[in-house]
Z-matrix of the N, CA and C atoms (Angstrom, degrees):
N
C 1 1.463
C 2 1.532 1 108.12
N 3 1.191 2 112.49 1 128.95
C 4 1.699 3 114.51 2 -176.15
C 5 1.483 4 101.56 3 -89.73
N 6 1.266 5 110.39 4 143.01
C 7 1.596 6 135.08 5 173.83
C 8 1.424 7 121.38 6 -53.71
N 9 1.304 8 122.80 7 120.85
C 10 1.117 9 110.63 8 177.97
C 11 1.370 10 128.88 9 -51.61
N 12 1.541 11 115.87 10 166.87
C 13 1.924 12 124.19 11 -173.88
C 14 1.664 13 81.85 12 -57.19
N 15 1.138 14 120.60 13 -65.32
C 16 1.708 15 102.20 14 -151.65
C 17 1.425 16 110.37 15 -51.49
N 18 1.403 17 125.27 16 -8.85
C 19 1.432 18 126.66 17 -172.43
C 20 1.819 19 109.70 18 -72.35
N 21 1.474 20 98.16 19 -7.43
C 22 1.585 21 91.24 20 -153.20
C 23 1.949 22 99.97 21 -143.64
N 24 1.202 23 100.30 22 14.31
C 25 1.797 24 122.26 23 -158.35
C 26 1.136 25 105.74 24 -158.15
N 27 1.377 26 108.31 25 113.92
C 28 1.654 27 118.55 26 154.80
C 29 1.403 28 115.44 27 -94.83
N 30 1.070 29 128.98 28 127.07
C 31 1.317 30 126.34 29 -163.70
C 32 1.898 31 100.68 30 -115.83
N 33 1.223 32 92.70 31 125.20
C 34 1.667 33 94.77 32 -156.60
C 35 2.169 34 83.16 33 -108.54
N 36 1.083 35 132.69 34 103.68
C 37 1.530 36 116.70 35 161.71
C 38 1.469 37 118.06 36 -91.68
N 39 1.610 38 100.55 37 142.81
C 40 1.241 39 128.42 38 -160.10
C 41 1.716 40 76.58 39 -90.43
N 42 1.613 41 105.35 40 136.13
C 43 1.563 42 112.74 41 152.79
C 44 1.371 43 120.44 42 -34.51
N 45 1.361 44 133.82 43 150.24
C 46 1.540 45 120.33 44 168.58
C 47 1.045 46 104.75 45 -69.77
N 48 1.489 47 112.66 46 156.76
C 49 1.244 48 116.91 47 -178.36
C 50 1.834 49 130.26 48 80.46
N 51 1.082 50 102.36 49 -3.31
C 52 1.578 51 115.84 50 -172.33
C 53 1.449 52 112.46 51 -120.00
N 54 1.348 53 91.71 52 111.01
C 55 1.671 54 101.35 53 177.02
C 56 1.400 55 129.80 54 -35.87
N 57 1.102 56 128.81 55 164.58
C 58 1.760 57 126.54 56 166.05
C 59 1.736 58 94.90 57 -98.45
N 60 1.531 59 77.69 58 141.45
C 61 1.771 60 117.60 59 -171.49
C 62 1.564 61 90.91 60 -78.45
N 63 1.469 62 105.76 61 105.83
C 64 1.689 63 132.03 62 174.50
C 65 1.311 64 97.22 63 -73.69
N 66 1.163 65 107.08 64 -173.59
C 67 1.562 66 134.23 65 -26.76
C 68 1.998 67 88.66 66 -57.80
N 69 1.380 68 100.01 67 178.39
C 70 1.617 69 113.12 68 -171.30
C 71 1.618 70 100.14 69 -120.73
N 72 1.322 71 112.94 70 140.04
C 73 1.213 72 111.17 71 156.00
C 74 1.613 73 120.99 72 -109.59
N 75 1.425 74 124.63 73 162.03
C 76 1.452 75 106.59 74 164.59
C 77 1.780 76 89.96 75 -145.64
N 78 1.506 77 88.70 76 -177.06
C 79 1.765 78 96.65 77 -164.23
C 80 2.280 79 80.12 78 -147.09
N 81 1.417 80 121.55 79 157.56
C 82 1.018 81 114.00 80 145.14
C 83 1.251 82 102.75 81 -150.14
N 84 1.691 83 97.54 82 152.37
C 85 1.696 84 119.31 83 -174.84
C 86 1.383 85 89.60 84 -145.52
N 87 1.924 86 93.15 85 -174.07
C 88 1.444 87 99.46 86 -158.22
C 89 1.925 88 91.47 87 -116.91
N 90 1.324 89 94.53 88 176.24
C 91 1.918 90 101.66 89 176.34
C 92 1.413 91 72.85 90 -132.05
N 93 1.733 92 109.27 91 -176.04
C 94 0.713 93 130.96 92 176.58
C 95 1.779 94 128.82 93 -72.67
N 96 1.454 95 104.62 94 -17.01
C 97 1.413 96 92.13 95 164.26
C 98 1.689 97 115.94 96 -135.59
N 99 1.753 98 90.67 97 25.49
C 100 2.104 99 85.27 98 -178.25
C 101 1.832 100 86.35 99 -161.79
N 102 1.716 101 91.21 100 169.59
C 103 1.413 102 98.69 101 169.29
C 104 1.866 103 108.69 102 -88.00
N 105 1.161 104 120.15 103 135.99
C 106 1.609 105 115.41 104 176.06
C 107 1.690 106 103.92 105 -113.85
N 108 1.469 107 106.29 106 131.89
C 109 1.156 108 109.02 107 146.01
C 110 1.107 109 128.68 108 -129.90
N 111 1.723 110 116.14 109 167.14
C 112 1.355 111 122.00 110 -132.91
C 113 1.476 112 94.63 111 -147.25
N 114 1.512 113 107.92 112 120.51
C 115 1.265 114 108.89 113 -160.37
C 116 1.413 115 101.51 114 -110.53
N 117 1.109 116 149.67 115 175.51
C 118 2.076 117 148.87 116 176.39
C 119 1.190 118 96.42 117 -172.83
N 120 1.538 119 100.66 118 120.52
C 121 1.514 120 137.13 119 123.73
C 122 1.208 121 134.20 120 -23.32
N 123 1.298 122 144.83 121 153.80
C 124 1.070 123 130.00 122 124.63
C 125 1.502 124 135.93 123 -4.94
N 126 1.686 125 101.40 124 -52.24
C 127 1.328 126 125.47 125 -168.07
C 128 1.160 127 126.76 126 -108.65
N 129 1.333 128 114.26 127 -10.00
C 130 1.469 129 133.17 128 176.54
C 131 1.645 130 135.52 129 154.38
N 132 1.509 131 157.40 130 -147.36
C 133 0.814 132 133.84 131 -175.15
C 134 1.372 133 104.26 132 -98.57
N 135 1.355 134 132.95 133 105.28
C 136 1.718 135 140.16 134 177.33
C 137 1.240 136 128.85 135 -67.74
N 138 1.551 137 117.93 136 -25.22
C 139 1.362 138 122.22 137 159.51
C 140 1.864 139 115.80 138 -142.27
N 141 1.447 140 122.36 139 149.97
C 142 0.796 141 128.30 140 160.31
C 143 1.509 142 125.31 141 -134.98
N 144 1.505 143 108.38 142 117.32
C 145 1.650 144 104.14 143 174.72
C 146 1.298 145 116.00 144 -130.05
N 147 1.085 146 105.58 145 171.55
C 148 1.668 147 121.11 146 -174.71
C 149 1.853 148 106.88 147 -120.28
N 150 0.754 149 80.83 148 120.43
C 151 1.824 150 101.17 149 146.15
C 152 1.421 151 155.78 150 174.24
N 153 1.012 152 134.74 151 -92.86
C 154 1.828 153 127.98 152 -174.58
C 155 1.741 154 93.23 153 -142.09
N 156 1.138 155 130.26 154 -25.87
C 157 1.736 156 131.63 155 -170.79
C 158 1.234 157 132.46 156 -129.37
N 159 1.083 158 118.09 157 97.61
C 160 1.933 159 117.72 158 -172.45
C 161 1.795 160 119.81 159 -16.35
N 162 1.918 161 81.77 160 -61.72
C 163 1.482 162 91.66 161 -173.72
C 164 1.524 163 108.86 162 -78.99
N 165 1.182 164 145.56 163 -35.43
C 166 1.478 165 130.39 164 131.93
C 167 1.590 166 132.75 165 3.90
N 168 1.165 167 98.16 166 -62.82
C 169 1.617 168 112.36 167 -170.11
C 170 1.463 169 89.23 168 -80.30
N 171 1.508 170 125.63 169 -34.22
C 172 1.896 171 115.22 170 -171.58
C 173 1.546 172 111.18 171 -70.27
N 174 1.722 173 101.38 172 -29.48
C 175 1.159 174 107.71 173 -163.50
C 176 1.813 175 103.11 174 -73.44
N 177 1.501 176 119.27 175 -41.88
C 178 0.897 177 100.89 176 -175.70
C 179 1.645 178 118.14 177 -80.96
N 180 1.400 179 124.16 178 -5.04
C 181 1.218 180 119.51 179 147.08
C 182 1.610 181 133.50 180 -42.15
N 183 1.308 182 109.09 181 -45.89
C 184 1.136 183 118.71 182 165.46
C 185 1.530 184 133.86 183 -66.43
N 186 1.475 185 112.39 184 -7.75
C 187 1.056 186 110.68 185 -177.39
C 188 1.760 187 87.88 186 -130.29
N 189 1.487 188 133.78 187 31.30
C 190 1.465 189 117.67 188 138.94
C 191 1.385 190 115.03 189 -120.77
N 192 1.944 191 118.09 190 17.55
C 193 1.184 192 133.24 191 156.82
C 194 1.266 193 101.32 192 -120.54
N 195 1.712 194 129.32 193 81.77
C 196 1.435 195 98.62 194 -173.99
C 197 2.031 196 103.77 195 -84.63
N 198 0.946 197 126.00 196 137.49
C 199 1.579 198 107.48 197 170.45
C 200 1.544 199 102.49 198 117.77
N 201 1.253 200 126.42 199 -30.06
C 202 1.531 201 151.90 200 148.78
C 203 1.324 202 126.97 201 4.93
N 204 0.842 203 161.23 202 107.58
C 205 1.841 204 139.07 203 144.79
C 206 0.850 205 118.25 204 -63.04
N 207 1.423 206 124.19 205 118.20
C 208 1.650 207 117.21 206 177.91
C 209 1.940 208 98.65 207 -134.09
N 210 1.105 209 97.91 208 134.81
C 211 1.501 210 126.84 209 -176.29
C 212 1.617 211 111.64 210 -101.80
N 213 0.828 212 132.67 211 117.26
C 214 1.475 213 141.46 212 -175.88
C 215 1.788 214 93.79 213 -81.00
N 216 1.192 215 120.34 214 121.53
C 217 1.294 216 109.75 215 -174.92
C 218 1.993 217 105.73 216 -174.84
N 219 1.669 218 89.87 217 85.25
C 220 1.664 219 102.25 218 -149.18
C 221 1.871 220 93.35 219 -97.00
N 222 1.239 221 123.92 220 8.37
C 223 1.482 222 136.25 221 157.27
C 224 1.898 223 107.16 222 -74.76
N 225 1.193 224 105.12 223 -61.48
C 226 1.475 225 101.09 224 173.44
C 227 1.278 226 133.34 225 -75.18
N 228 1.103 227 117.15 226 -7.89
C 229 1.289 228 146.48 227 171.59
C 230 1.710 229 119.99 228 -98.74
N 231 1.274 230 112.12 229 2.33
C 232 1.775 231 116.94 230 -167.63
C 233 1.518 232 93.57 231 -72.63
N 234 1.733 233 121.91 232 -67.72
C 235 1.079 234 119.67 233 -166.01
C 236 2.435 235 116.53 234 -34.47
N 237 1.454 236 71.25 235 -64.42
C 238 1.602 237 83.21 236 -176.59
C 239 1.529 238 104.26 237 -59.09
N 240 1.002 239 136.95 238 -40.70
C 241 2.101 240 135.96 239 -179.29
C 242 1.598 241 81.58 240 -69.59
N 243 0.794 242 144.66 241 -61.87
C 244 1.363 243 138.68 242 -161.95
C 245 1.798 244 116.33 243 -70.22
N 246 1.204 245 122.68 244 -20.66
C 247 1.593 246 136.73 245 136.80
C 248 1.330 247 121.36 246 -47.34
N 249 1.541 248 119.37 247 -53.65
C 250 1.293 249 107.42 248 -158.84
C 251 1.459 250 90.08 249 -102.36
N 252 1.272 251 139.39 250 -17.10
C 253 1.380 252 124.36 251 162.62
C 254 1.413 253 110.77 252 -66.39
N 255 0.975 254 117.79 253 -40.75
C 256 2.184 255 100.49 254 167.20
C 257 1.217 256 95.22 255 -48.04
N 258 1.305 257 140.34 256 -70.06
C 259 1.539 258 153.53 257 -144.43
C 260 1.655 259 93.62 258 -42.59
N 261 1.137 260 81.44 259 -70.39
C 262 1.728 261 93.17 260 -167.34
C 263 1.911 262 116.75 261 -61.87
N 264 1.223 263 100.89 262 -41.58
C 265 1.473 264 104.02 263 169.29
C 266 1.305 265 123.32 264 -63.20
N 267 1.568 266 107.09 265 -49.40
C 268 1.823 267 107.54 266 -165.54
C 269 1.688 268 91.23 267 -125.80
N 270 1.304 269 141.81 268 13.55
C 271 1.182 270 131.08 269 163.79
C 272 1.429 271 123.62 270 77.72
N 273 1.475 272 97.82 271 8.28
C 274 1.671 273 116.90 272 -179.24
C 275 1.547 274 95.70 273 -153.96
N 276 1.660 275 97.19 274 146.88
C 277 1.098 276 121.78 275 156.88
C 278 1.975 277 128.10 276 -112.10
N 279 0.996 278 116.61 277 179.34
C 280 1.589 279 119.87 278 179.14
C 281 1.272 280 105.37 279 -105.39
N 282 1.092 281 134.98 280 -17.00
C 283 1.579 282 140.71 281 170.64
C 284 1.733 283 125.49 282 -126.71
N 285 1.297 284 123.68 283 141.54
C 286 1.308 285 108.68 284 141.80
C 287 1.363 286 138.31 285 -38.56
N 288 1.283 287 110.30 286 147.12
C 289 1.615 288 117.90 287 -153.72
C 290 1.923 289 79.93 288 -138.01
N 291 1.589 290 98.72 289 96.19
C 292 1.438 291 110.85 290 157.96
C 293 1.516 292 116.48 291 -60.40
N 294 1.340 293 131.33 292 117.77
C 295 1.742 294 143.63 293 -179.47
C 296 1.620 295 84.89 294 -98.75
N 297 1.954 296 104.60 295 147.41
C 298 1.137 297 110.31 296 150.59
C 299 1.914 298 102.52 297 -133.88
N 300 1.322 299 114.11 298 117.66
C 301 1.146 300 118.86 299 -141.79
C 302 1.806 301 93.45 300 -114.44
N 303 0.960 302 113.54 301 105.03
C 304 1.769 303 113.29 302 170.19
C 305 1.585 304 121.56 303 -81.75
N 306 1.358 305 108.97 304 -145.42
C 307 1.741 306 87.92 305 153.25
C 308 2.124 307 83.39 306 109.68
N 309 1.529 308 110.12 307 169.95
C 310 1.522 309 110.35 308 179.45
C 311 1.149 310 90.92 309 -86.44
N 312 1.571 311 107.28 310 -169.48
C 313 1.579 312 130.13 311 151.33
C 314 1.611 313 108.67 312 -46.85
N 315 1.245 314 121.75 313 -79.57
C 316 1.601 315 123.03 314 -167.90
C 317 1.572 316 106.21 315 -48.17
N 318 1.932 317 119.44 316 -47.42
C 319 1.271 318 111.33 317 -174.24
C 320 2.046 319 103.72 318 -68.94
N 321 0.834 320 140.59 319 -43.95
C 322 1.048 321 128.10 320 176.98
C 323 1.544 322 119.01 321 -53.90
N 324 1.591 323 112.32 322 -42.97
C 325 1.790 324 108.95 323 171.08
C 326 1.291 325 116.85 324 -51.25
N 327 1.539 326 115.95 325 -45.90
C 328 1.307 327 126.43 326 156.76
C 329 1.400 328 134.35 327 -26.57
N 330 1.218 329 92.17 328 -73.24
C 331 1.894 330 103.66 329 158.55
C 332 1.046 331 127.85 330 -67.00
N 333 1.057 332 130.97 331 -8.63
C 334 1.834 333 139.21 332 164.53
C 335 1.404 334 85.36 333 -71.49
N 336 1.447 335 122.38 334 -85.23
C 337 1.156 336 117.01 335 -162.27
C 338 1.420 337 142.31 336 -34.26
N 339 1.886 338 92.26 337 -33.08
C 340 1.600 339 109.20 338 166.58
C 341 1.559 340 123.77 339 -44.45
N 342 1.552 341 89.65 340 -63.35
C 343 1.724 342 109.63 341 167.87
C 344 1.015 343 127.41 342 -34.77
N 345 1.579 344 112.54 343 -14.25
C 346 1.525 345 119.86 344 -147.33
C 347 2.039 346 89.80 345 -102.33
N 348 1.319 347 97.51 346 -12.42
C 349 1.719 348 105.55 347 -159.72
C 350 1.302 349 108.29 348 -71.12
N 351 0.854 350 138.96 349 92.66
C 352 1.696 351 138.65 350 166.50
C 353 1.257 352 110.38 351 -12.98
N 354 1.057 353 119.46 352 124.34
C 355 1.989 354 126.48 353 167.13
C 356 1.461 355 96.99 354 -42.90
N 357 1.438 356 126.62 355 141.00
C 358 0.937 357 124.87 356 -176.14
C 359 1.221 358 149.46 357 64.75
N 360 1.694 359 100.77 358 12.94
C 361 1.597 360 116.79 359 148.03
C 362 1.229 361 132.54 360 -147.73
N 363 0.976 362 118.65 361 156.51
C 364 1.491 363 112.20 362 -177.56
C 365 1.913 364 126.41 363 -99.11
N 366 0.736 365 107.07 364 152.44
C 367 1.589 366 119.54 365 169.38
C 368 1.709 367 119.40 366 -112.16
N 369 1.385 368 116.79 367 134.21
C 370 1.307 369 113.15 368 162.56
C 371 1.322 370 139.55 369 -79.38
N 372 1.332 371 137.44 370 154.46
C 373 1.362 372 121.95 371 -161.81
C 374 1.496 373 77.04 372 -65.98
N 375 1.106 374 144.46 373 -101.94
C 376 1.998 375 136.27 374 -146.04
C 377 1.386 376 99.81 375 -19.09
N 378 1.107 377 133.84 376 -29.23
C 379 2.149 378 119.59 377 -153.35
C 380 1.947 379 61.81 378 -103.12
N 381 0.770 380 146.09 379 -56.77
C 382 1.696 381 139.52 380 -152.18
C 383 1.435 382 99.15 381 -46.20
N 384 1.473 383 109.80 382 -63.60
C 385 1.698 384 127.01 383 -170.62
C 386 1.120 385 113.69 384 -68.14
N 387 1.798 386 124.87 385 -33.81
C 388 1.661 387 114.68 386 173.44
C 389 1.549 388 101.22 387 -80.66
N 390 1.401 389 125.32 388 -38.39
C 391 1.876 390 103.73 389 174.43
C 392 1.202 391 109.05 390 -66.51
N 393 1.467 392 141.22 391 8.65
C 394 1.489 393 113.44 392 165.91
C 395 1.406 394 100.33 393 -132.27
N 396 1.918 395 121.08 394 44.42
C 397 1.033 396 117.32 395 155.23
C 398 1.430 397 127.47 396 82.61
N 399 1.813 398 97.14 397 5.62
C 400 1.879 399 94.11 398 -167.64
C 401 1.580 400 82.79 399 -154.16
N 402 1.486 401 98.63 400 103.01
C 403 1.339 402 109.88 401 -156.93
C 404 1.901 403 102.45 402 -90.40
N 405 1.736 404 108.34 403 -16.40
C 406 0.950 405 107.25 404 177.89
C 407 1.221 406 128.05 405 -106.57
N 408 1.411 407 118.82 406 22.58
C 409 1.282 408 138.86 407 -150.04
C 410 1.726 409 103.74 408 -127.11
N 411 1.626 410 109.65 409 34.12
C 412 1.762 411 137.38 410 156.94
C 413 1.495 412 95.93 411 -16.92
N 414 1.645 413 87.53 412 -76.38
C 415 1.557 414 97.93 413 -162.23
C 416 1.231 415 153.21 414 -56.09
N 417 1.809 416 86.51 415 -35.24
C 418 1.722 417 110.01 416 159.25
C 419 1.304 418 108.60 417 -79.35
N 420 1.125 419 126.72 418 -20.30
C 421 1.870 420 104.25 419 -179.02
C 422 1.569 421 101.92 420 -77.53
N 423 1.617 422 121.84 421 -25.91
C 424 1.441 423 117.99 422 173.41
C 425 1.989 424 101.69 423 -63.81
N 426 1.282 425 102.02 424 -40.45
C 427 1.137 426 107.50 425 -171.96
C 428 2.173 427 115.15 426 -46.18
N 429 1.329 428 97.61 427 -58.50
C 430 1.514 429 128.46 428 150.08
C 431 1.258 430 102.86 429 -21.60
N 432 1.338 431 123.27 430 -73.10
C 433 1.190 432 133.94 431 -149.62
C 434 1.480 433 110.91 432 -70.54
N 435 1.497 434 105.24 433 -56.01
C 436 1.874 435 108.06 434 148.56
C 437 1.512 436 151.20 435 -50.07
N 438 1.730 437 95.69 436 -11.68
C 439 1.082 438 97.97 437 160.41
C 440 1.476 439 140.88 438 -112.03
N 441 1.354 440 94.35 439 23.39
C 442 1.787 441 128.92 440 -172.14
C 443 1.564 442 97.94 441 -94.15
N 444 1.931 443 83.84 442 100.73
C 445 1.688 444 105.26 443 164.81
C 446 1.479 445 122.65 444 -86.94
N 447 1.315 446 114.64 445 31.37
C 448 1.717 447 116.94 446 -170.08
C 449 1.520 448 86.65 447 -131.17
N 450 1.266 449 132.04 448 80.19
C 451 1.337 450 120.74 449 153.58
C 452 1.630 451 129.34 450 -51.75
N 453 1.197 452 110.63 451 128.00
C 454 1.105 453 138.15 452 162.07
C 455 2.242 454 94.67 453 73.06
N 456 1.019 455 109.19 454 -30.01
C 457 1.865 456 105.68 455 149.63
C 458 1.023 457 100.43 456 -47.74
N 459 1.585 458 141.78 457 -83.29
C 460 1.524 459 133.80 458 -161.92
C 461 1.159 460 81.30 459 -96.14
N 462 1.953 461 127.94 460 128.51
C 463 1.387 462 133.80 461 -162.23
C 464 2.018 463 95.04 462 -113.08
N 465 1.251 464 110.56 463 79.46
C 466 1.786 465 124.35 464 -178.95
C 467 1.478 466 79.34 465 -81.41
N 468 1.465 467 132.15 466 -8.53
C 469 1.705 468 113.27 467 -174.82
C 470 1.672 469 100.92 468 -88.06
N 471 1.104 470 129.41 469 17.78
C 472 1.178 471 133.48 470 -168.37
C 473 1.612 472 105.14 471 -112.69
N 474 1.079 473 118.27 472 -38.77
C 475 1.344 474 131.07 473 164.38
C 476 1.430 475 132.46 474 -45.10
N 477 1.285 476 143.13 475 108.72
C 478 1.702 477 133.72 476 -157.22
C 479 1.653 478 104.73 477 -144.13
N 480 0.897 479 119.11 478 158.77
C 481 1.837 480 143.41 479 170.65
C 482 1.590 481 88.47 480 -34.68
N 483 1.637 482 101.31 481 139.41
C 484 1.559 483 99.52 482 145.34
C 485 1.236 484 144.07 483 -49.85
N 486 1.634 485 127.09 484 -15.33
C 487 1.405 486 154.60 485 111.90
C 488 1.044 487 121.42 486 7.34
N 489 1.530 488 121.39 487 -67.33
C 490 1.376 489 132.92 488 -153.37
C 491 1.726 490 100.97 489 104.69
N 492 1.280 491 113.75 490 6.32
C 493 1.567 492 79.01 491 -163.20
C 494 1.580 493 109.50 492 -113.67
N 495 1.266 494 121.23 493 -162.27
C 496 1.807 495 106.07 494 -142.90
C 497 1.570 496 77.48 495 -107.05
N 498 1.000 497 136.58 496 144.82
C 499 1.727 498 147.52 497 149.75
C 500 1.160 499 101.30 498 -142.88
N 501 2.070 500 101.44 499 158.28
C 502 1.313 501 116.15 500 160.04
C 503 1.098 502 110.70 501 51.65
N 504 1.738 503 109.22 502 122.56
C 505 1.465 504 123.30 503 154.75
C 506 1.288 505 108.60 504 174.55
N 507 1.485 506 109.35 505 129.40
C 508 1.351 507 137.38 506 -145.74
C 509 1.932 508 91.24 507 -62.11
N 510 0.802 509 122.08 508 -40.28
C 511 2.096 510 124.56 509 172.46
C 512 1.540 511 105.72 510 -90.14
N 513 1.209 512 128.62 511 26.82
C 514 1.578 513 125.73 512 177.55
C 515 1.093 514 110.76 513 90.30
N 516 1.469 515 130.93 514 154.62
C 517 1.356 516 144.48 515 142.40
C 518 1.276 517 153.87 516 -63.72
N 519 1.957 518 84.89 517 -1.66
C 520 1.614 519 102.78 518 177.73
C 521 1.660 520 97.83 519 -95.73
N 522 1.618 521 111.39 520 -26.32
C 523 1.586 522 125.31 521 171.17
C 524 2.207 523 91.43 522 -54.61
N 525 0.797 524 97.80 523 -85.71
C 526 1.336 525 111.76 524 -171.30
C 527 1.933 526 101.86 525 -16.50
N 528 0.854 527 74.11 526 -70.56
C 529 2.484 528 98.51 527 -172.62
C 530 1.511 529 83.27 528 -38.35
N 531 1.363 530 106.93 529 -58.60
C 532 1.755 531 107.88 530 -159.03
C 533 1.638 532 123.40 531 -78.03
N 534 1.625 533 109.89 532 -7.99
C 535 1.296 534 121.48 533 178.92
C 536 1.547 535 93.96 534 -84.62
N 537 1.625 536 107.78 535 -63.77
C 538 1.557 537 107.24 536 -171.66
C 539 1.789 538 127.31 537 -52.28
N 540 1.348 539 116.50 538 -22.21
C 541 1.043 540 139.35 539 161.67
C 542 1.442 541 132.77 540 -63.60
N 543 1.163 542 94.32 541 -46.74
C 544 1.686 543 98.84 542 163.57
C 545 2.137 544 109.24 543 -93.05
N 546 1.095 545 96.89 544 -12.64
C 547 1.989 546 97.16 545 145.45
C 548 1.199 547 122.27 546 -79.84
N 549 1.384 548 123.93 547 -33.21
C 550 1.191 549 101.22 548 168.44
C 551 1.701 550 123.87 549 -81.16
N 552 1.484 551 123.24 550 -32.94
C 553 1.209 552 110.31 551 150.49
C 554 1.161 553 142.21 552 -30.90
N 555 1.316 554 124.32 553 -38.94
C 556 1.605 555 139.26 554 -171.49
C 557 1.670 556 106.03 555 -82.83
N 558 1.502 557 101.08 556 -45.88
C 559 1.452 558 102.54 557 162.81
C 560 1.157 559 140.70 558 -63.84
């Protein structure tokens, strides 16, 4: 049975409304089935994404810091890329992995709640919106869910159709199928 996110994540939240403590650094390396980059705060790691293209992954850095300094600087950044690539590969890391997590009030309840999801199952946005009391509020918890720059740290890949079925996710849906899949294996 794999360890829960809090086992391996400190999740530090930024007040709503309060910027991340610049300048930013990021570093990118590879896991075994995507490119990750790894963005740091002041306070901890502020974004994480996955995908297939360096300048891809910078670009969308740049546009969830728009206004930002960001320093490419994958020496100061080795330890922590080298954390969350265990994470992602073998589902454990050797250290805490400081999060600095921004986001409103609702997107952060949201993302608590994510955290809250057991490795190896999923929740629908409806079961999402009646456990946090806002049963009609579908759209914004999808909304939430899209605007979650901590891949697979805040796990929005856990999230699915009232269906069962796999949609939406900000790194693809074949990312999504293939994260939840190898959660349910581990589980």
């Amino acid at each position: 049975m794999t360890a829960s996110l809090h086992s391996f994540f400190s999740y530090q939240f930024r007040a709503p409304g309060c910027g991340v403590s610049g300048p930013i650094r990021f570093a990118v390396g590879r896991s075994v089935n995507d490119l990750v980059l790894a963005a740091r705060s002041q306070d901890g790691i502020c974004a994480l994404f996955l995908g297939d293209d360096a300048a891809a992954l910078r670009d969308q850095l740049d546009q969830a810091f728009p206004g930002m300094a960001l320093t490419e600087d994958n020496r100061a950044l080795s330890h922590d890329l080298h954390q969350i690539i265990a994470f992602l590969d073998k589902g454990a890391a050797d250290a805490m992995i400081p999060l600095d997590v921004g986001g409103t009030a609702f997107q952060q309840a949201v993302w608590r709640a994510l955290c809250d999801i057991p490795c190896g199952q999923t929740r629908s946005y409806t079961e999402l919106a009646l456990s946090l009391g806002v049963p009609r509020a579908v759209r914004a918890v999808g909304g939430a869910c899209a605007a979650n720059v901590l891949a697979v740290a805040i796990p929005c890949h856990r999230v699915v159709r009232s269906d069962g079925a796999i949609s939406g996710y900000r790194w693809g849906v074949a990312r999504k199928r293939a994260r939840l899949a190898n959660e349910a294996m581990q589980g």
